[in-house]
LUMFIVEX-64786 format. One record per residue (C-alpha): residue number from 1; x, y, z. Coordinates in Angstrom, 1 decimal. Last residue first. Layout:
residues N
{site NUM {X Y Z}}
...
//
This chain:
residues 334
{site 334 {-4.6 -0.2 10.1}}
{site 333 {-6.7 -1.4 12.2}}
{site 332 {-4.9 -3.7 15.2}}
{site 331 {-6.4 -7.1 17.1}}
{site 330 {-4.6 -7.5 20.1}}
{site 329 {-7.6 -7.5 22.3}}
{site 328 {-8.3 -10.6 20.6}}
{site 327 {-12.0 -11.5 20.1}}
{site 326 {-12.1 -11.7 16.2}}
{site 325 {-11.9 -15.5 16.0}}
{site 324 {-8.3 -14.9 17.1}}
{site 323 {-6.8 -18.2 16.4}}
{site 322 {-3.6 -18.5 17.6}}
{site 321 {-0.5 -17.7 17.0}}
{site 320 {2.6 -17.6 19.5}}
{site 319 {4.9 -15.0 21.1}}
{site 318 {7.3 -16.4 24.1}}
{site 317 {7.9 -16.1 27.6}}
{site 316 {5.0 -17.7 29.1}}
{site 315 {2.2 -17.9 26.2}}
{site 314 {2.0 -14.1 24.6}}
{site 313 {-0.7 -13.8 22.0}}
{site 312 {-0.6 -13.7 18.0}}
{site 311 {-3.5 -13.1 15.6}}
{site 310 {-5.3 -15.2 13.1}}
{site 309 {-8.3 -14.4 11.8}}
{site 308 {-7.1 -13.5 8.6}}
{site 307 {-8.2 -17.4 7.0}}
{site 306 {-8.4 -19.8 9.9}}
{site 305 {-6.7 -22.8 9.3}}
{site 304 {-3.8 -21.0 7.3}}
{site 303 {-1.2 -22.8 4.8}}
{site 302 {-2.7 -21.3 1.8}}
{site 301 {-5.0 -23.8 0.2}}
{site 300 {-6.4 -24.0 4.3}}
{site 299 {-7.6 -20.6 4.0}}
{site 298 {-10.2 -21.4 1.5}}
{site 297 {-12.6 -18.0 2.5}}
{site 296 {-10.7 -15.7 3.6}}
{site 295 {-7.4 -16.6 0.7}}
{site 294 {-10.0 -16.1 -1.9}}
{site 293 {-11.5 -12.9 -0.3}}
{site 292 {-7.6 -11.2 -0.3}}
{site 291 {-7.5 -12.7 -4.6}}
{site 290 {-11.1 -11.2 -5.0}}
{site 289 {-10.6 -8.0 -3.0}}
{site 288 {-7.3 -7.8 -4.8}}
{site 287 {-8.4 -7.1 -8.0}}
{site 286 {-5.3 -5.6 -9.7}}
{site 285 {-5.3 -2.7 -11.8}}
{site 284 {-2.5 -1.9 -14.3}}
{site 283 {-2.2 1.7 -15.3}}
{site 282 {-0.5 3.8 -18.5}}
{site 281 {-1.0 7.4 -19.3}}
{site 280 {0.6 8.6 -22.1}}
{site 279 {-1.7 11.3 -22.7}}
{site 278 {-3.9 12.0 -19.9}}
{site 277 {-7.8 12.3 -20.4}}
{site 276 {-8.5 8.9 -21.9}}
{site 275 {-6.6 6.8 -19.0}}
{site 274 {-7.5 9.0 -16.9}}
{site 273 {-11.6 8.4 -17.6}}
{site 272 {-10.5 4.7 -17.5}}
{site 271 {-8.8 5.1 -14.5}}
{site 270 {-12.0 6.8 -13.3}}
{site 269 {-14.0 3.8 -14.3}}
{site 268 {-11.9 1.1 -12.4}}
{site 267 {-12.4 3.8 -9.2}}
{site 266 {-16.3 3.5 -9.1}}
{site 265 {-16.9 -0.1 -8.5}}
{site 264 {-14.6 -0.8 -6.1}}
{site 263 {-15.2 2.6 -4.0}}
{site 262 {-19.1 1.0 -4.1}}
{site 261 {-18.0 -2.2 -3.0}}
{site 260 {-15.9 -0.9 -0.2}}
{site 259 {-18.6 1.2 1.2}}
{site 258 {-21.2 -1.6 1.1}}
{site 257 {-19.2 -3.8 3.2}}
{site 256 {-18.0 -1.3 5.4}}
{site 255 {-22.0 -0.8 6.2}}
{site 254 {-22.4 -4.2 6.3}}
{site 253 {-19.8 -5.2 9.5}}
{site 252 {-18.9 -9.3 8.1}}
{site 251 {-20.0 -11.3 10.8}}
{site 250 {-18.0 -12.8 13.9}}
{site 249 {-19.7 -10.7 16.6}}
{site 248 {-22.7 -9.9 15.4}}
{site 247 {-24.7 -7.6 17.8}}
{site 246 {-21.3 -6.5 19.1}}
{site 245 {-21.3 -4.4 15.4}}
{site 244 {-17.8 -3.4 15.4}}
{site 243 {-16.4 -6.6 16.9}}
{site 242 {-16.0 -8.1 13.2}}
{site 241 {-14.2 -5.5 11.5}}
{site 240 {-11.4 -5.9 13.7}}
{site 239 {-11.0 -9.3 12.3}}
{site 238 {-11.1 -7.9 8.7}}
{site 237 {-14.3 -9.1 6.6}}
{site 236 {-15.5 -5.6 5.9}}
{site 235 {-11.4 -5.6 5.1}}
{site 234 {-12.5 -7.9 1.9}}
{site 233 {-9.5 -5.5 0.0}}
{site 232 {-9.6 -2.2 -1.7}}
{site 231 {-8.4 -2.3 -5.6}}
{site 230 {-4.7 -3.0 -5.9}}
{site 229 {-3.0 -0.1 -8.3}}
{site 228 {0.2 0.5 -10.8}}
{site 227 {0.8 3.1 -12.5}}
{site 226 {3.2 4.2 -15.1}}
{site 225 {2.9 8.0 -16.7}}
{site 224 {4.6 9.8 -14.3}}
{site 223 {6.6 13.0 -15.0}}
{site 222 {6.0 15.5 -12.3}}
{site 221 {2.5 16.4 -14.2}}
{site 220 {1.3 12.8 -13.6}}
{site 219 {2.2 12.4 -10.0}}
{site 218 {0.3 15.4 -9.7}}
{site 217 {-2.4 14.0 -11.5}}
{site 216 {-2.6 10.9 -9.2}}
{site 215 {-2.5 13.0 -6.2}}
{site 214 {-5.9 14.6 -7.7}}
{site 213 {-7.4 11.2 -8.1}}
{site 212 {-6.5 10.2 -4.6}}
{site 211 {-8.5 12.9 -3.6}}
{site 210 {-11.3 12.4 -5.6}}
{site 209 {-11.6 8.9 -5.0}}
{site 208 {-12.0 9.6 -1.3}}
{site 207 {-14.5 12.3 -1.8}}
{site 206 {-16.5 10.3 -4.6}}
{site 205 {-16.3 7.9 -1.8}}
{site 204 {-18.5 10.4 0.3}}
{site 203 {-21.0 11.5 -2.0}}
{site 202 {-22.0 8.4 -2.6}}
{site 201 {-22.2 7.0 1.1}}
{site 200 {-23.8 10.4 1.8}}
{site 199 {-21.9 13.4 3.3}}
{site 198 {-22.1 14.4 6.5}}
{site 197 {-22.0 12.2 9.0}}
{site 196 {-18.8 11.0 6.7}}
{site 195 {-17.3 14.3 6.7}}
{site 194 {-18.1 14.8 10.5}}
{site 193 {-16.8 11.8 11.7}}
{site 192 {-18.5 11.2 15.2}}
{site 191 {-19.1 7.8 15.1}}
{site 190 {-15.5 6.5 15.1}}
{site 189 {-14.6 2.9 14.1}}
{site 188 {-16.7 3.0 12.0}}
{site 187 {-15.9 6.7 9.9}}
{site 186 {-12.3 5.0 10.0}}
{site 185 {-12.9 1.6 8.6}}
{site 184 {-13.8 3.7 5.3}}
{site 183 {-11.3 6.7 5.2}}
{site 182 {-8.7 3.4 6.4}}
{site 181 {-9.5 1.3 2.8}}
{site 180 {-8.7 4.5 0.7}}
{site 179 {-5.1 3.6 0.0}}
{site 178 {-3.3 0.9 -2.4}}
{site 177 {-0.8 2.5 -4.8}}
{site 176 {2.3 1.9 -6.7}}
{site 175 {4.0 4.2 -9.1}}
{site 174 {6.8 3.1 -11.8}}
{site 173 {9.2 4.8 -12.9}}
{site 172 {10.6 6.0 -16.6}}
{site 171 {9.0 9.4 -16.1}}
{site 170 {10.3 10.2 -13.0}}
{site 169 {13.8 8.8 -13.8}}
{site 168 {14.1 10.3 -17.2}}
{site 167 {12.8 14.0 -15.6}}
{site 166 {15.3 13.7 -13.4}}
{site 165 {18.5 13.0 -15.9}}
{site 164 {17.3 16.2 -18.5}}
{site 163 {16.4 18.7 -15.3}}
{site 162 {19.9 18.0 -13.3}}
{site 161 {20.9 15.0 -11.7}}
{site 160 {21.7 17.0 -7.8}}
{site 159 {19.2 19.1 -7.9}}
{site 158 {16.4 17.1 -9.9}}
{site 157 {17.0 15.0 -8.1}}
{site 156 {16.4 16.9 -4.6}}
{site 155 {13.5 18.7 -5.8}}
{site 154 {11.6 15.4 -6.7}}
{site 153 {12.5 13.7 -3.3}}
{site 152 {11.0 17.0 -1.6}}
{site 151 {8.0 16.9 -4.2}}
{site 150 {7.4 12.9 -3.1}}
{site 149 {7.2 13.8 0.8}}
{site 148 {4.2 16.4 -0.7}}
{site 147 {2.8 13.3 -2.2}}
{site 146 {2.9 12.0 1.0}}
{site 145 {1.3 14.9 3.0}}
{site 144 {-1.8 14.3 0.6}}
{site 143 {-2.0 10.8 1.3}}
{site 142 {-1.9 11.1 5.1}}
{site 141 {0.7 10.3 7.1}}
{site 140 {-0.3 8.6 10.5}}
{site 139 {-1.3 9.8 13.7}}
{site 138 {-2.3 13.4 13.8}}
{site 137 {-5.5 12.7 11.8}}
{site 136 {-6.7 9.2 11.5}}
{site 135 {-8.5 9.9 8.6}}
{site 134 {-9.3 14.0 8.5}}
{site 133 {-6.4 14.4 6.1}}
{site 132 {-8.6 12.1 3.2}}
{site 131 {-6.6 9.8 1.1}}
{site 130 {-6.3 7.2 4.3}}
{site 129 {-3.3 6.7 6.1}}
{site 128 {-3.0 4.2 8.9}}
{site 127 {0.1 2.3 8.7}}
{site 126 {2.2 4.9 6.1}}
{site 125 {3.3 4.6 2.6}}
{site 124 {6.2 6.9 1.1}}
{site 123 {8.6 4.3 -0.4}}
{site 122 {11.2 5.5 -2.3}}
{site 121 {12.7 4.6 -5.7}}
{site 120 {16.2 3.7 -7.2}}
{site 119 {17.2 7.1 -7.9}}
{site 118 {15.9 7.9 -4.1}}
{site 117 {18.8 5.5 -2.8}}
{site 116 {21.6 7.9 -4.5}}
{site 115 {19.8 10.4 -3.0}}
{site 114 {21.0 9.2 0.7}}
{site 113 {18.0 7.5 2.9}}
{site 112 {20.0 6.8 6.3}}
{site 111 {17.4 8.9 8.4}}
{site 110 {14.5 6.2 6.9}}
{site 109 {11.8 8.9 6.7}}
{site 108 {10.8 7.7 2.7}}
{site 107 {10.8 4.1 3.5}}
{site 106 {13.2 1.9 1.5}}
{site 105 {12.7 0.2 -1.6}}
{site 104 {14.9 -3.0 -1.4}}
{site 103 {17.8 -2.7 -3.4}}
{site 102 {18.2 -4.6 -6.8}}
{site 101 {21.7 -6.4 -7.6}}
{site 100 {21.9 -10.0 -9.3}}
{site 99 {21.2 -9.0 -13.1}}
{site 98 {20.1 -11.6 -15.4}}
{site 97 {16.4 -10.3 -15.4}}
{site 96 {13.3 -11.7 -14.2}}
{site 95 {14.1 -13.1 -10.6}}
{site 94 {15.8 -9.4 -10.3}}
{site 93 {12.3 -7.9 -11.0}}
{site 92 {10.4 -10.5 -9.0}}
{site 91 {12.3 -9.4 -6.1}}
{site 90 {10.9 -5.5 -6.3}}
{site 89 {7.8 -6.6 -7.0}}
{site 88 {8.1 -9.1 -3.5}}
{site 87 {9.1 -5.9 -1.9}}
{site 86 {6.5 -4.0 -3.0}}
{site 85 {4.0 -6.8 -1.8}}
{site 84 {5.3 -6.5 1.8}}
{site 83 {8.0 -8.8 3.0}}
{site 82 {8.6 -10.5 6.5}}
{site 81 {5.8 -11.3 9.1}}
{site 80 {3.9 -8.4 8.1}}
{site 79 {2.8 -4.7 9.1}}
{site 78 {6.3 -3.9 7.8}}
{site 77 {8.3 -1.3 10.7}}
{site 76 {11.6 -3.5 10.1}}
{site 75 {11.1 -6.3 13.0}}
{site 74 {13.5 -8.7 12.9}}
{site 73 {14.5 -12.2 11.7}}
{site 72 {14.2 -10.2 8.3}}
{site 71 {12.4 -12.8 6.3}}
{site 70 {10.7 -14.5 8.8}}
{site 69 {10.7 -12.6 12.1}}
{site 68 {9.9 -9.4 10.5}}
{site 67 {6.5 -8.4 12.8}}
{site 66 {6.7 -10.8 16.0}}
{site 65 {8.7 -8.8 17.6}}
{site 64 {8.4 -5.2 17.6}}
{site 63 {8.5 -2.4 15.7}}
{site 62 {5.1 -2.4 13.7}}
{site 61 {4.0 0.6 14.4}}
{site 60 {0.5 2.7 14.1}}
{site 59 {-0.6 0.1 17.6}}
{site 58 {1.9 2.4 18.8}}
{site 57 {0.9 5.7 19.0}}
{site 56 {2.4 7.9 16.6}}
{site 55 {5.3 10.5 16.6}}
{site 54 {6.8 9.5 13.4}}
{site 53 {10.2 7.8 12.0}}
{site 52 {8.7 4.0 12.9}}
{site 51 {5.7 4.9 10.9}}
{site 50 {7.6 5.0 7.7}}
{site 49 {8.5 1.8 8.2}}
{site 48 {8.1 -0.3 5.1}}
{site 47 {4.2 1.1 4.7}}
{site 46 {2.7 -1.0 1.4}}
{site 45 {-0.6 -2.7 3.0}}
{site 44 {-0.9 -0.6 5.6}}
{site 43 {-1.3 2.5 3.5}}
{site 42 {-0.2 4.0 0.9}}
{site 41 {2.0 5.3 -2.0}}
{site 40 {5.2 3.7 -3.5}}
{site 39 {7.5 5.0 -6.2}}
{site 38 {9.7 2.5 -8.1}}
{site 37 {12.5 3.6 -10.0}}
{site 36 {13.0 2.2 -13.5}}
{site 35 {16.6 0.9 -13.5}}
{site 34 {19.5 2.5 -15.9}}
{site 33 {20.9 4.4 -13.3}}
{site 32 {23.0 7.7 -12.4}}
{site 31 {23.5 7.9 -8.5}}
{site 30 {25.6 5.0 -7.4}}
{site 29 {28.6 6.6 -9.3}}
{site 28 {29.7 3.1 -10.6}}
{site 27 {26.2 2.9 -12.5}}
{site 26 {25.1 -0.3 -12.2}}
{site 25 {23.8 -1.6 -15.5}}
{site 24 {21.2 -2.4 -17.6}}
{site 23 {17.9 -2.6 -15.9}}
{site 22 {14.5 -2.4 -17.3}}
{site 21 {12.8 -4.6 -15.0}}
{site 20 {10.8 -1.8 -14.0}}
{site 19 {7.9 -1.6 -16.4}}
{site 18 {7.9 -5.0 -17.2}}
{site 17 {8.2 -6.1 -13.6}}
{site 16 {5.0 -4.3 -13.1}}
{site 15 {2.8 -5.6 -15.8}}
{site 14 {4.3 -9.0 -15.1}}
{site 13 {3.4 -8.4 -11.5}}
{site 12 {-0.7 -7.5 -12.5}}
{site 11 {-1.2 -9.8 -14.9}}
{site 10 {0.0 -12.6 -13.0}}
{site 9 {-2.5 -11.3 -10.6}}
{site 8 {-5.3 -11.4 -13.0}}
{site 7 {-4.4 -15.0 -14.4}}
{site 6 {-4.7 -16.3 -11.2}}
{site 5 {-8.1 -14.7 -10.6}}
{site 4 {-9.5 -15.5 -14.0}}
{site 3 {-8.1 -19.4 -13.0}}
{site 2 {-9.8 -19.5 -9.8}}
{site 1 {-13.1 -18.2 -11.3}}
//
C-alpha cells in the first residue's frame, strides 16, 4: 500500500513537470515564452495570497506570523509554513531541466501582477472557496468568480500577444485544481444551508461536481487541454472537524466523512466521461486523501508527533507549536 501510494504521487509531479517543463529559453522581451504556463484553481490548499487583496475576515488570511517563516521568513498569504504544492511543481520543473530561471506563480490580485507575469501562469485560488457561490459567501472567491478572474487574464493576452501567441499559451498550459472540500465542511459548520438542507447527500455532490465540471469545460473551450487534480483530503479528520460533534470530541465528524467519500468516488468517473467527451483532453489525478491520511495516521515518518493536530499558541512573547488535540481556539477552516 505504501509503495502504490508513492508511486501515485510520483505519478502525479512527473505528469505535471512533463507538461510544463517544456522550457527553452527566456524571451528577452519578458512577455513571449517557451514555458508552459501554469494555471491554478482552488482553495486552501493552492491560495498564494489572493485572500490578502480582499475584504475578508481574518481567519480567511494568512498574513501574519507564523505562516511563511520557513521558506519565505515571512508571511506571503500561503496557509503554510512556507511553500504550497504549486510552488513545489513549479520547483520541481527547474530541478528537472538545465535551466536556472522559473518564477513562482503568483496570486491573481497581486497589484504588482504585469502581463508579462500572466505568460508564465497565475494563481487564482482562494482560502475558503468552494465550487458552489453559496460556500462561504461574501468571504472568499468562489470558483465560479475565479474562472471569471481567468477570462480577464485571457483577454488581456490575447490583447497584448495576439490570437496565434495566446492561444499557444492556453493551450500549452497546465491547469491545477483542488476545490470542493469547503461546500462540504461548510453545510457543518452551518446548519442552516439551504442547498445542503435541501438536497440529498447525492444530489448534493452531484451539485458540487457539477459546477466544477462546468468551469472545467470552460477552461477547455479557452484552450486547455492539460489538467491536473488532487482528490479531496481526510479533512473529516481535520482538527476543526473534530469539535463539530461535542459528543465526540477527538473523532472523525461522519457525516463529512461520508460526503468526502462519495465526492471521491464520483469525480474519477467524470474525468473519465471528459476524458471521452473532449478531444484532446488530458488529466492526471492524484489521491491525496490516501497520501493526507498516510501522513494522519504515522505522523512520526514525517517529522510530526501528532499528525495535523498541531496548531500554534502564543507563550510570552513568542509563537510556538503545540499539540492542539482539536481543542485550540485557534484552530481555522479553510
Amino acid at each position: 500500500m505504501k509503495t502504490s501510494r508513492l508511486v501515485s504521487v510520483f505519478l502525479f509531479v512527473y505528469a505535471i513537470i512533463l507538461s510544463i517543463g517544456s522550457i527553452i529559453c527566456k524571451d528577452s522581451n519578458n512577455l513571449v515564452t517557451n514555458q508552459a504556463a501554469l494555471f491554478v484553481f482552488g482553495d486552501s490548499l493552492f491560495d498564494a495570497g489572493n485572500n490578502n487583496y480582499i475584504d475578508t475576515f481574518s481567519r480567511f488570511r494568512a498574513n501574519l506570523w507564523p505562516y511563511g517563516q520557513t521558506t519565505f521568513k515571512n508571511p506571503t498569504g500561503r496557509i503554510s509554513d512556507g511553500r504550497l504544492i504549486p510552488d513545489f511543481l513549479v520547483f520541481s520543473t527547474y530541478m528537472a531541466t538545465e535551466y536556472a530561471w522559473l518564477p513562482l506563480i503568483p496570486p491573481n490580485l497581486q497589484p504588482s501582477n504585469g502581463n508579462n507575469q500572466f505568460t508564465y501562469g497565475v494563481n487564482f485560488a482562494s482560502g475558503g472557496a468552494g465550487a458552489l457561490v453559496g460556500t462561504f459567501p461574501g468571504m472568499v472567491i468562489n470558483l465560479e468568480t475565479q474562472l471569471n478572474n481567468f477570462k480577464n487574464v485571457e483577454k488581456r493576452l490575447r490583447s497584448e500577444l495576439g490570437e496565434s501567441e495566446a492561444k499557444r499559451v492556453f493551450s500549452r498550459a497546465v491547469y491545477l485544481f483542488h476545490i470542493g472540500a469547503n461546500d462540504y465542511i461548510y453545510p457543518s459548520l452551518f446548519a442552516n444551508s439551504s442547498t445542503s438542507q435541501s438536497n440529498s447527500k447525492e444530489n448534493y455532490s452531484g451539485l458540487v461536481i457539477g459546477n466544477i465540471t462546468i468551469a472545467i469545460k470552460e477552461v477547455y473551450k479557452i484552450g486547455g487541454r492539460k489538467f491536473g487534480f488532487l482528490n479531496l483530503g481526510a479533512y473529516d479528520c481535520a482538527p476543526a472537524s473534530l469539535i463539530i460533534d461535542r459528543t465526540k470530541i477527538g473523532s472523525c465528524f461522519k457525516p463529512l466523512t461520508e460526503l468526502m467519500n462519495l465526492h471521491n468516488k464520483k469525480f474519477p468517473n467524470v474525468l473519465r466521461q471528459l476524458e471521452h467527451e473532449l478531444s484532446g483532453f488530458r488529466y492526471a489525478l492524484h489521491d491525496y486523501h490516501a497520501s493526507l491520511s498516510e501522513r494522519i495516521n504515522n505522523p512520526s515518518k514525517y517529522g510530526r508527533e501528532e499528525g495535523m493536530l498541531w496548531d500554534w499558541t502564543i507563550k510570552g512573547n513568542q509563537y510556538v507549536w503545540r499539540p492542539s488535540f482539536g481543542t485550540s481556539t485557534r484552530l481555522r477552516v479553510m
